[in-house]
Each structure stands twice: as C-alpha cells, then as structure tokens.
C-alpha positions as a Markdown table, in Angstrom:
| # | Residue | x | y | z |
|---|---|---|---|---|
| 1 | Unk | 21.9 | -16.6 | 13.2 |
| 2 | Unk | 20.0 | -19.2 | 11.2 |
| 3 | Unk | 17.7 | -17.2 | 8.7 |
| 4 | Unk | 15.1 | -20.2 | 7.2 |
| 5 | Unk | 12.0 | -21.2 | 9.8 |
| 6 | Unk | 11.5 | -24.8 | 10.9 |
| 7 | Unk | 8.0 | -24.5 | 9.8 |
| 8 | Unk | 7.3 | -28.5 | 11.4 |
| 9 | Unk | 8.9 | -27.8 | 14.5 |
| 10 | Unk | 8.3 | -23.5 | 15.1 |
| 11 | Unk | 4.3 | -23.9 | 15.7 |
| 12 | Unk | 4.4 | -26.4 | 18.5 |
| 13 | Unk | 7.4 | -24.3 | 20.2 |
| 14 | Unk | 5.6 | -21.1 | 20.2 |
| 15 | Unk | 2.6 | -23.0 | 21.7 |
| 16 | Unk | 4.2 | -24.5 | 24.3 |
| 17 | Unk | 5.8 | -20.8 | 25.3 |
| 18 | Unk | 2.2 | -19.0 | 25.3 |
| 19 | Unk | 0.9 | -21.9 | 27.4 |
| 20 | Unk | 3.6 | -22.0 | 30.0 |
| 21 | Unk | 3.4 | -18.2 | 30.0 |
| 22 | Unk | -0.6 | -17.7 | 30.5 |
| 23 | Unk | -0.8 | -16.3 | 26.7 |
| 24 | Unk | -3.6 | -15.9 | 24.7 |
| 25 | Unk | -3.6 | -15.0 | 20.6 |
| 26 | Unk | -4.8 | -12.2 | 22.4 |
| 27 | Unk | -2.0 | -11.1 | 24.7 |
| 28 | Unk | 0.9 | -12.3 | 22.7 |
| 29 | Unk | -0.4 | -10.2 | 19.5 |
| 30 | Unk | -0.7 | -6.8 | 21.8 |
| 31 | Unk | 3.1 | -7.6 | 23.3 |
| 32 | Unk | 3.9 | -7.9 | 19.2 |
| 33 | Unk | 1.6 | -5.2 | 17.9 |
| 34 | Unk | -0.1 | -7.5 | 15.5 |
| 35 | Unk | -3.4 | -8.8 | 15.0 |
| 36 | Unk | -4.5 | -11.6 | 16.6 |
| 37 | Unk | -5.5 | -13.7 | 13.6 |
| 38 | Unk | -1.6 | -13.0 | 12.5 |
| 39 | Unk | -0.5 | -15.1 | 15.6 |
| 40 | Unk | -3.2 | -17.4 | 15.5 |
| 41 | Unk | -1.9 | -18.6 | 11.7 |
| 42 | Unk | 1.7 | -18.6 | 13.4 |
| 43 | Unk | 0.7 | -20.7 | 16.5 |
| 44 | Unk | -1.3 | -23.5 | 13.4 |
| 45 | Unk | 1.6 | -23.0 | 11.2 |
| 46 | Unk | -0.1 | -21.8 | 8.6 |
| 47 | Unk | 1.5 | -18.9 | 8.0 |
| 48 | Unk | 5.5 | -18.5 | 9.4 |
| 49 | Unk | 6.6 | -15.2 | 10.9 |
| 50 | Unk | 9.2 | -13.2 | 9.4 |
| 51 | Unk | 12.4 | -14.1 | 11.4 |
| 52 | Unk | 12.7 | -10.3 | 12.9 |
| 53 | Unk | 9.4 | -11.2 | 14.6 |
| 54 | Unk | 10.9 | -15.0 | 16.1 |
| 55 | Unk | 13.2 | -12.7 | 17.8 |
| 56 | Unk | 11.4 | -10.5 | 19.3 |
| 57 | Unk | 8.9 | -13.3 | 20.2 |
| 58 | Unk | 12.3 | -14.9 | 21.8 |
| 59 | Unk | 12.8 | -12.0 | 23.9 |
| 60 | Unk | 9.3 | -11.8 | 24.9 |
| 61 | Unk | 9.9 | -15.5 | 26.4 |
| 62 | Unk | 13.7 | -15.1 | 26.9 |
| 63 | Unk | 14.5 | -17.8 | 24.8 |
| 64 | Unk | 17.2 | -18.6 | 22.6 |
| 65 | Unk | 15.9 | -17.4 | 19.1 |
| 66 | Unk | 17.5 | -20.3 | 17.3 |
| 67 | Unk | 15.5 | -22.9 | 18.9 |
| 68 | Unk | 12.1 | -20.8 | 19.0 |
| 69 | Unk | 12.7 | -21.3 | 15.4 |
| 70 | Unk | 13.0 | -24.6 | 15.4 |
| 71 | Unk | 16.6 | -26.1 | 15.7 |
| 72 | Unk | 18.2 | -28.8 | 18.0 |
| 73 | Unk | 19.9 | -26.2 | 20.1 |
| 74 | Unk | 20.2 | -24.8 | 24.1 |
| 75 | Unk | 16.7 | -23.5 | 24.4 |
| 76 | Unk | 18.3 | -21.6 | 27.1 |
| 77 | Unk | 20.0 | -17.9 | 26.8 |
| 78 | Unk | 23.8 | -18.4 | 26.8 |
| 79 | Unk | 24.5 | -17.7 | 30.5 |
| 80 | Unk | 26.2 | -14.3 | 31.7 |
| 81 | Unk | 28.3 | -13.7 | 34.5 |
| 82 | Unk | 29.5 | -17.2 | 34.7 |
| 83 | Unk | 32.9 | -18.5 | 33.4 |
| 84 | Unk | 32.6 | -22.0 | 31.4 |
| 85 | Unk | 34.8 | -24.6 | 33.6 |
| 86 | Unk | 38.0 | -25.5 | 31.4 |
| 87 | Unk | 39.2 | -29.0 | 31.9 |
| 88 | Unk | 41.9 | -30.9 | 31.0 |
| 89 | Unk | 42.1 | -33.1 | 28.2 |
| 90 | Unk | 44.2 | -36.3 | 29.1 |
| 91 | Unk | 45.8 | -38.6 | 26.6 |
| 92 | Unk | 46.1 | -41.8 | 29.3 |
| 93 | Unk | 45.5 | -42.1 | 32.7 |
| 94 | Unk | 48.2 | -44.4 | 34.1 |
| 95 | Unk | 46.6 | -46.4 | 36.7 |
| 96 | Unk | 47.8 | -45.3 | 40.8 |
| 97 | Unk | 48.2 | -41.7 | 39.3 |
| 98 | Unk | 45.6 | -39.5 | 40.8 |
| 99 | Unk | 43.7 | -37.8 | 38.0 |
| 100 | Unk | 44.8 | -34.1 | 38.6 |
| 101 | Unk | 48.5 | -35.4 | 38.6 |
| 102 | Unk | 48.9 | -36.7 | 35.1 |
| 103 | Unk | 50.8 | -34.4 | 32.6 |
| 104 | Unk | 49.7 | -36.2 | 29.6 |
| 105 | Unk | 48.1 | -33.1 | 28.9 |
| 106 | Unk | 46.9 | -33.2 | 25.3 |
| 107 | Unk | 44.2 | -30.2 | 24.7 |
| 108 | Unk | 41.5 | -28.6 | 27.0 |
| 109 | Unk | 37.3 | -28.4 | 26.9 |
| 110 | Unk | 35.1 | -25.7 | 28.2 |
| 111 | Unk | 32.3 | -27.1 | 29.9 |
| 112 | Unk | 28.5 | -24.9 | 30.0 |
| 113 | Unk | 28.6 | -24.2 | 34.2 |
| 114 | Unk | 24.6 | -24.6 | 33.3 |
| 115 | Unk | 24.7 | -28.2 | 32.2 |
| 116 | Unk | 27.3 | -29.1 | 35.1 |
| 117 | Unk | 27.6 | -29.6 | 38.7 |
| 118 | Unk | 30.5 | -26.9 | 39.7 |
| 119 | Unk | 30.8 | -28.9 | 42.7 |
| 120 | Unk | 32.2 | -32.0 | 40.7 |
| 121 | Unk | 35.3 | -33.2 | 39.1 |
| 122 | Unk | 35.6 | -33.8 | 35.4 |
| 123 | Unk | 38.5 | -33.8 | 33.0 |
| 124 | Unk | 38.3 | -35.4 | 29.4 |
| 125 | Unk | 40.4 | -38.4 | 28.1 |
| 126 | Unk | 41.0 | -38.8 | 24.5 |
| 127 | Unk | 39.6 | -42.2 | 22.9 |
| 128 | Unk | 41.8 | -44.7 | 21.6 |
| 129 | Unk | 41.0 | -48.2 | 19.7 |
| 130 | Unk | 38.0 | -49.1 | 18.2 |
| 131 | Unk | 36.6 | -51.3 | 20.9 |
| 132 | Unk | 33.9 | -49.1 | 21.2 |
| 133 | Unk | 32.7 | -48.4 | 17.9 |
| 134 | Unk | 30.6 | -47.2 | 16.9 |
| 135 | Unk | 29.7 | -44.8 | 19.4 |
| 136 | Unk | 33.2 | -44.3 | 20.4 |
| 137 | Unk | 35.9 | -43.7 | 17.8 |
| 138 | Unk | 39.3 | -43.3 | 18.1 |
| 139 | Unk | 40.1 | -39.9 | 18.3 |
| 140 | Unk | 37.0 | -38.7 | 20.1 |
| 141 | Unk | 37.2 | -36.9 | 23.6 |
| 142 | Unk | 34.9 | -38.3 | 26.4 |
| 143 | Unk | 34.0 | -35.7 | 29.0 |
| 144 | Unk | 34.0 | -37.6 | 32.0 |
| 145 | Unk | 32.4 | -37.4 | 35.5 |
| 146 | Unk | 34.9 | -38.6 | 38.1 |
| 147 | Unk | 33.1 | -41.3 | 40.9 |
| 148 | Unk | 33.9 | -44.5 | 42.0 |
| 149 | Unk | 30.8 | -46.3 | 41.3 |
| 150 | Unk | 28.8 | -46.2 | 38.7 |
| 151 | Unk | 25.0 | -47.6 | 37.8 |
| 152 | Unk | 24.8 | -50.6 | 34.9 |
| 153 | Unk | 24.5 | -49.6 | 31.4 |
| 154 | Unk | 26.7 | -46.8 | 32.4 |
| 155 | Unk | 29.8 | -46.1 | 30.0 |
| 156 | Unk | 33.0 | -46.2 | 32.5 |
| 157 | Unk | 36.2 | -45.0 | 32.6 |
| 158 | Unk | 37.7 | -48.3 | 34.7 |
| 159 | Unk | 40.9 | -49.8 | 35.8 |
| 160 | Unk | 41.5 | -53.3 | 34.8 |
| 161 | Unk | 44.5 | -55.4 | 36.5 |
| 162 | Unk | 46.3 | -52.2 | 37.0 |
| 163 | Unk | 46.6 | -50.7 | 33.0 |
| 164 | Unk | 45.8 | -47.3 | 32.1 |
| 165 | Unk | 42.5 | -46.9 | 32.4 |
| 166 | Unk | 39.5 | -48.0 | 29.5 |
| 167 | Unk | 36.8 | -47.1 | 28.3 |
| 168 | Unk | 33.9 | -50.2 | 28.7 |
| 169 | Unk | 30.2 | -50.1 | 29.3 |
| 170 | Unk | 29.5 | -51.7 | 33.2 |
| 171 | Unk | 26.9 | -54.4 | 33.2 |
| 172 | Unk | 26.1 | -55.8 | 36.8 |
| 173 | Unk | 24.5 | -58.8 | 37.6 |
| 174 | Unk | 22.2 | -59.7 | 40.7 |
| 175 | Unk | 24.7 | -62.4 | 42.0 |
| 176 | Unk | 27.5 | -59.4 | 42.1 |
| 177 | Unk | 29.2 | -60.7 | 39.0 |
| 178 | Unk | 30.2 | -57.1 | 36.8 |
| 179 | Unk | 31.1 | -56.8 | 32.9 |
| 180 | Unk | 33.2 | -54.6 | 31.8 |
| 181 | Unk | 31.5 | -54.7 | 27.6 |
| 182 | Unk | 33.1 | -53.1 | 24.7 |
| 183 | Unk | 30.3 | -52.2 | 22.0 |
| 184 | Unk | 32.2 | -53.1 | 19.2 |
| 185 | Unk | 31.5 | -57.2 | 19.1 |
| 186 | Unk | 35.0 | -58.0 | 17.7 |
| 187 | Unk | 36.5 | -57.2 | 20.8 |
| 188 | Unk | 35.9 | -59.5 | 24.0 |
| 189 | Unk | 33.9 | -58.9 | 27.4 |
| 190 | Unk | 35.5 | -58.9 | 30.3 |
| 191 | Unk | 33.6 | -60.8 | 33.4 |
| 192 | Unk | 34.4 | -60.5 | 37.3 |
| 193 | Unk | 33.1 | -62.3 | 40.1 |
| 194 | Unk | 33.0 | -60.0 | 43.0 |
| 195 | Unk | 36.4 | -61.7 | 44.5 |
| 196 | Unk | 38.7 | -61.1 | 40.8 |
| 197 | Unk | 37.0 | -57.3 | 40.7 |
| 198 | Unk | 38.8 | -57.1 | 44.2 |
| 199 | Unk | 41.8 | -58.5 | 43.9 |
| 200 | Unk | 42.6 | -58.0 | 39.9 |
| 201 | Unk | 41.7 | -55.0 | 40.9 |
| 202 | Unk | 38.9 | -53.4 | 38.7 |
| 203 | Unk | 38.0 | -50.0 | 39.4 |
| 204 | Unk | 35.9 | -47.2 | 38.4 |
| 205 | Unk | 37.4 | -44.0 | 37.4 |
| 206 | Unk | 34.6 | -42.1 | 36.3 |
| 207 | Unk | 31.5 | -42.1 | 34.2 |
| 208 | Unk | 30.8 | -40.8 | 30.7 |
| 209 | Unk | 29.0 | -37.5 | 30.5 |
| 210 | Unk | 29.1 | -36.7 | 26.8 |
| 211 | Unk | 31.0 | -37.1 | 23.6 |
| 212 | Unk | 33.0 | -34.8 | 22.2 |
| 213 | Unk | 34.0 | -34.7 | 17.9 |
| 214 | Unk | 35.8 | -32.9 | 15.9 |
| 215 | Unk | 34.9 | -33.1 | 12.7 |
C-alpha cells in the first residue's frame, strides 16, 4: 500500500464520506477514539492522519484505503466471490468470421465483473497502424463491447468492404451520410452515403470500452 497522504485531494474525500454517511467531527472521532478537534484539522487538511488511521477510517466507510488517501484508484473494495471475466485477445478479426470463432488467439484480459455487464459480449483485439494515434498506438489492446450499432463520436471496431475489421471513430450525419475517421490526420476519412454503407458493406463490430497498455 501507498505510504505518503494526498494531502490536496484526502480532506475533501473524507468530507464527502462523513456527509454521505450522516457524520459529525463528533461521531467519526468516537468510531476512531480521538478527539474531535483531531478530525476536524483532518477533515480542513490542516493536519494529515497517520496512514494506520486512513485505514481504519477506510473500513469505517468500506472504502478502498488507497483512494481515501487520495489516489486515482477503484474507490470501491475489490469485489469477493465474483470471478473477473477472461476474454480473449484477438490479433484480426477476418471479416464473415463470427467473433468467438477466430483462433488468432494472441493473449487474454481479465475484466472487473463490477465495471461490466456479465450479460454482454466482449473480447479484445490488438491495435495495429498508427491511424489512430495518438490515442491508439500500435501495440495497444482495445477491450471491446460487441453491438451492431453504435452512437457518433463512438470509437468502432467496423468492417469496411469486407477487410478484417478497423478500428475508426463513427461520425454520423443528419442526412444518413456516416464517417468512418481515423484520429491521426495523415491518414484519410472514409465517407458513406447510406446506399455505399449497404452495399460496400460497412459494418459495426463492436464499440470501444477502454484501452489497455503495457508499458
């Protein structure tokens, strides 16, 4: 565990936990055995707790301790009793092969069963090129949500014309007209009218759920 206080970010946290709990300086400090001054100074960050004491404040609000203290973590308690969904990482998705039948199998991801929909599909497909860079880079994994729609301003996993499938950003337009848009302005944006989308044909695989790097 992290052992140095986020003294900027710690007061406001431990605020926001006393006021969604019903605590006072009062009632906290008797649940800690400490003076109610000493958590008022804590609560105005004027004075930081020793870390020992963030944790037992964490298990007071059953809270992760980590981002009581003031990190960009899961404020969440890791989850028990619930396996993480394993997916399968996918080199290319050749297009007319149904997702779960492609043996390009290249590596796997765990996925939090508290941040996703059990009820959904989702594999992850390894990032190739640099057309979009630089959010994207080669090498990345995408985990990806599989639908066949998707909202504009979404990032898509699509097939184009029958290839292996891409990743673009979808813009649509009000007369039906769609872009397909890589973010990396050396590569070109693809437009279809509503007819070429049909009969090219371009199709959504999925949507983008987060970005995965190894560093």
């Amino acid at each position: 565990m992290k052992s140095e206080l986020n003294k900027d970010v710690f007061p406001d946290r431990l605020q926001n936990l006393m006021s969604d709990n019903n605590d006072t300086i009062y009632t906290l400090a008797e649940k800690l055995n400490l003076s109610a001054p000493t958590i008022s100074r804590y609560a105005a960050g004027k004075s930081p707790p020793k870390i020992t004491t963030v944790e037992v404040m964490a298990r007071i609000y059953n809270v992760n301790p980590v981002w009581l203290m003031g990190y960009d973590v899961d404020k969440c308690l890791p989850s028990r009793g619930k396996a993480p969904i394993r997916i399968n990482v996918l080199g290319r998705v050749p297009a007319g092969v149904p997702v779960e039948a492609v043996e390009d199998i290249i590596d796997w991801e765990e996925l939090d069963p508290r941040e996703y929909d059990t009820n959904k599909d989702y594999f992850g497909l390894l990032v190739t090129g640099e057309s979009m860079s630089p959010k994207y880079l080669d090498g990345d994994t995408v985990i990806v949500e599989q639908v066949e729609d998707a909202d504009s301003g979404r990032d898509v996993i699509a097939y184009i014309n029958g290839h292996d499938a891409t990743l673009k950003r979808l813009v649509k337009y009000g007369n039906g007209n769609i872009e397909l848009k890589p973010l990396n302005p050396a590569y070109q944006t693809m437009t279809f009218t509503p007819a070429e989308a049909g009969t090219k044909p371009v199709r959504i695989l999925g949507i983008v759920k987060e970005l995965r790097r190894k560093i």
